[in-house]
Every structure is written in C-alpha cells, then in structure tokens.
C-alpha positions, 0 to 999 in steps of 0.5 A: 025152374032150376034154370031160372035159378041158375040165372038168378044166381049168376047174375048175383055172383055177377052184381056182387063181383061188380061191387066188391071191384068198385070198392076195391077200385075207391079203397085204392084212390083213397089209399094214394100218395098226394101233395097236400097243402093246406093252411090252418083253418076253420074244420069246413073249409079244410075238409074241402080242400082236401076234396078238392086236392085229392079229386075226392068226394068228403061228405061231412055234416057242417054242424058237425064242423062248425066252431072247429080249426083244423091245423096246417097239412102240407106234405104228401099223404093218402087222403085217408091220412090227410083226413086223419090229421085234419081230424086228431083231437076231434070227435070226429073220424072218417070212413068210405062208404060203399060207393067210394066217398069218404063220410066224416062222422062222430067217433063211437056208438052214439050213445054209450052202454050204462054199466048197470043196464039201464037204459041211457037217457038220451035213448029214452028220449028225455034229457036230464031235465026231464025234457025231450031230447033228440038224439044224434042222427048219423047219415046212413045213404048220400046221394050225389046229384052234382059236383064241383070236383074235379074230374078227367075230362073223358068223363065229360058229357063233351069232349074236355081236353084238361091241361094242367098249367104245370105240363104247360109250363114243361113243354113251353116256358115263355106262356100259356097261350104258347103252349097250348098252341102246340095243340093240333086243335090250335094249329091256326091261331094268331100269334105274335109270329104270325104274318099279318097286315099292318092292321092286325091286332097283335097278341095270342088269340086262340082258333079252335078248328081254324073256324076263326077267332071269333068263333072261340069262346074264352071263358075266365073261371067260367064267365065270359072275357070281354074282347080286347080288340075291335073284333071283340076277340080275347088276347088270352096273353091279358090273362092273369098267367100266374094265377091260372091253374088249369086250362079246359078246352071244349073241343066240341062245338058248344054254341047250343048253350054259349051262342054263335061265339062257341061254334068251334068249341070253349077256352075255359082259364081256371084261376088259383082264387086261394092262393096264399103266399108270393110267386114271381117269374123272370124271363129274357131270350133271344131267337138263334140267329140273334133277334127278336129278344124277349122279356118276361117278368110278373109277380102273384100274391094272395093271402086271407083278409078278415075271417072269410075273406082272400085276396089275390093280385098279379101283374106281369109285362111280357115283351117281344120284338117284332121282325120285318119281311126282310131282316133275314137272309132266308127271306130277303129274296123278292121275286124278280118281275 
C-alpha cells in the first residue's frame, strides 16, 4: 500500500514539475522583446495583430472590445507590454493563464464591496429598477481547438520548411524564386539560366524533388495559382514579390488532399494583405565577365478604404538577357566529327 503511495506521489511531483516548467517556458515567450508595428485602430483588430506579430495566443471577448480604439505601437516590446499599451485608458487588463495564452478581461473584482455590507445590487440579481440584472461573466477555461497563428514549421503534422522573405531576401537579392532555388529541395528547377530548347517556356518554375514541374503545386495565400505556360506550370516570377511575406514549403508528398499536382510537395506564397504605406526597389547587374545585364524595378502600396476595408497593388518588371552556346570562350568549343 505504501508503494502505491510512494508512486502516487512521485507521479504528482513529476505533473506538477511538467507544469510549473510549461508556465515558466509561456512566461519567458511573452516576456520577449519583438517589433511591433501596429497603426491606430478598432481595440479588436489590434489585439489581433499583436497575436499574430508575436506568435501568440490573445483570448479576448469582442463585446468587450467593441466601440473601442487602441492607439498606434510601432517600436520593440514584450507582448505583455505591447498589450499594456493597447489597453491603458481601458477598463480592460491582460493576464496569462496556465496554459501560456494571454486572456484580456475586465480590470477588478466584478463587482466592487459596499462600504456599509450590503450586499450590491448586481449581486442580487436586480438592477436599480428593480429588474433582473445579469451580471458580468469572466471566462475561466478556454479551449483552443484550432489556430491561424503562426507556428514553426516542425510543429506541422508534414514537414513545412518555413522561409522568411527577409532571409531570402539576404542570401539572394535579385528575387524570391532565386532564393529559394538554393534549397537542396529545388536543385532541379527551371530557371532563366537553365539550358532548354527554343520552345521551353522561360521563367522561374519550381521542381520540388525533380519529380517535375508539374508535380509541384504553388499555392497563393493558400488557393491555387492558375498555370502561365501551356503545360499549365506556374512562373512564380508572376507573383506579387514585394508583397510576399513568407514562403511554406510542403516537402512531403501532399496529393491525398490537393491531387495528382502535389505529388511532390506544395509551394504556398503568403502575401502581406495589411500592408499600409509605400515600398519599392530597384536593381541593375551585370555577370562577371560582362554579360547577361539585369533590371529590376517595382513599387508596392496599401492603405485602408472606409472602416473595414484595405487595398493593396504591386507592380514590378524584371528583365534578363539571355545568352547563346557560343557567346563565351569556355563554351565556344564544338566537337570535331
């Protein structure tokens, strides 16, 4: 019987220790310097925005939001100090709960203590009127079934490589599809350099595998991008560059849900949809032995229209010369027959 005990015991030390390191682990997440940059706007929306710029989960009841404004946040904080900011002049404060998610709720008690001991009106359940009243409900469990946050790809149910347009952007400046071309996954993709006949379609077209082209779906905010050759493959250079936020890569084979397209995995372009403000870029090169020149150059802009409503357009022209069998030395040799 003791034995049994001792067990009983441990395993509760054990639960216990599990959950006191999962709160630490939310506490430390929360506590974490980000940039936030967040325009002025409706309480709800922003709150959301700082879910998603931070990668965390913001549990808020929206009549509790609703005819609110939160002010403009652009700088670095914690997310607990983005929400501070959101919410001063509010009646509404933020907490974490136990399972690391951030809860905005009213300020106080619910009802405050009379000085004389009576018992509040609202806590009786009548209104001055001598009406019902209901009293405010505070949310006590949450239960997160599914998200749209976020999260690293490892904790995928597939295997999701996760690049970020600002790395991309490092490694290899002239455009995305370039970049992600340096992937060991996209060894066997067809490129403007790539040698071809006369009838092959030119553009960036990404192979996932080398099981083909057309095996690769590429996805645009997650619906599918209609083909821009006869072959019905996707030229991602056609993509609005500048307004791409991230790029997912399914490297597993996904055709169970997409079809025969995604045999060799998925090509998902996430677009900034909220961008505000005006970006552009503008590029000129030239190979090291002085061909093939290069121009590059776009704009991207967006702003809100009305109340609820935003707008985004980009545009850019990206050229390259081409370059024949024989307009270098290293090349210009023809066996002799």
């Amino acid at each position: 019987m003791s034995k049994v005990i001792r067990v009983a015991f441990k395993a509760a030390m054990l639960g216990g220790a599990a959950s006191l390191a999962m709160a630490s682990a939310a506490l430390a997440q929360t506590s974490a310097s980000l940039h936030f940059d967040i325009p002025a706007e409706d309480l709800g929306t922003a709150l959301n925005e700082v879910a998603r710029q931070s990668h965390q989960e913001v549990v808020f009841n929206a009549d509790l939001t609703r005819g609110k404004s939160a002010p403009a946040l652009r700088g670095d904080f914690s997310a607990q100090q983005a929400l501070q900011q959101l919410l001063a002049g509010t009646d509404l404060s933020a907490r974490v709960s136990a399972n690391g998610s951030i809860v905005v709720d009213r300020r106080g008690p619910l009802a405050p203590a009379a000085n004389d001991g009576a018992t509040p009106a609202a806590a009786r359940g009548a209104g001055s009127d001598g009406a019902p009243a209901s009293a405010p409900s505070r949310i006590e469990t949450v239960t997160v079934t599914g998200t749209r946050i976020v999260r690293n790809g490892y904790a995928a149910p597939t295997p999701v490589t996760v690049a970020p347009v600002a790395e991309l952007q490092q490694t290899t400046p002239s455009d995305i599809a370039d970049a992600l071309n340096k992937l060991p996954e996209f060894s066997s993709s067809v490129t403007q350099a790539s040698n071809g006949n006369a009838l092959a379609a030119a553009g960036n077209f990404l192979n996932l595998r080398g099981l083909g082209v057309p095996r690769t779906l590429v996805l645009m905010n997650g619906a599918r991008v209609p083909g821009t050759s006869n072959a019905g493959t996707v030229d991602t250079n056609t993509l609005p560059q500048l307004l791409v936020q991230r790029v997912d890569v399914v490297t597993g084979g996904a055709s169970a849900i997409y079809g025969s397209d995604a045999v060799s995995g998925v090509v998902n372009y996430i677009l900034d949809t909220k961008f505000n403000g005006l970006k552009g870029v503008a590029q000129t090169g030239i190979s090291t032995y002085g061909d093939t020149p290069s121009q590059r150059l776009g704009f991207a802009v967006g702003g809100p229209v009305s109340s609820d409503g935003h707008f985004v357009f980009s545009f850019e022209h990206h050229f390259e010369a081409g370059l024949n069998h024989g307009d270098r030395s290293s090349t210009n040799v023809y066996p002799a027959f």
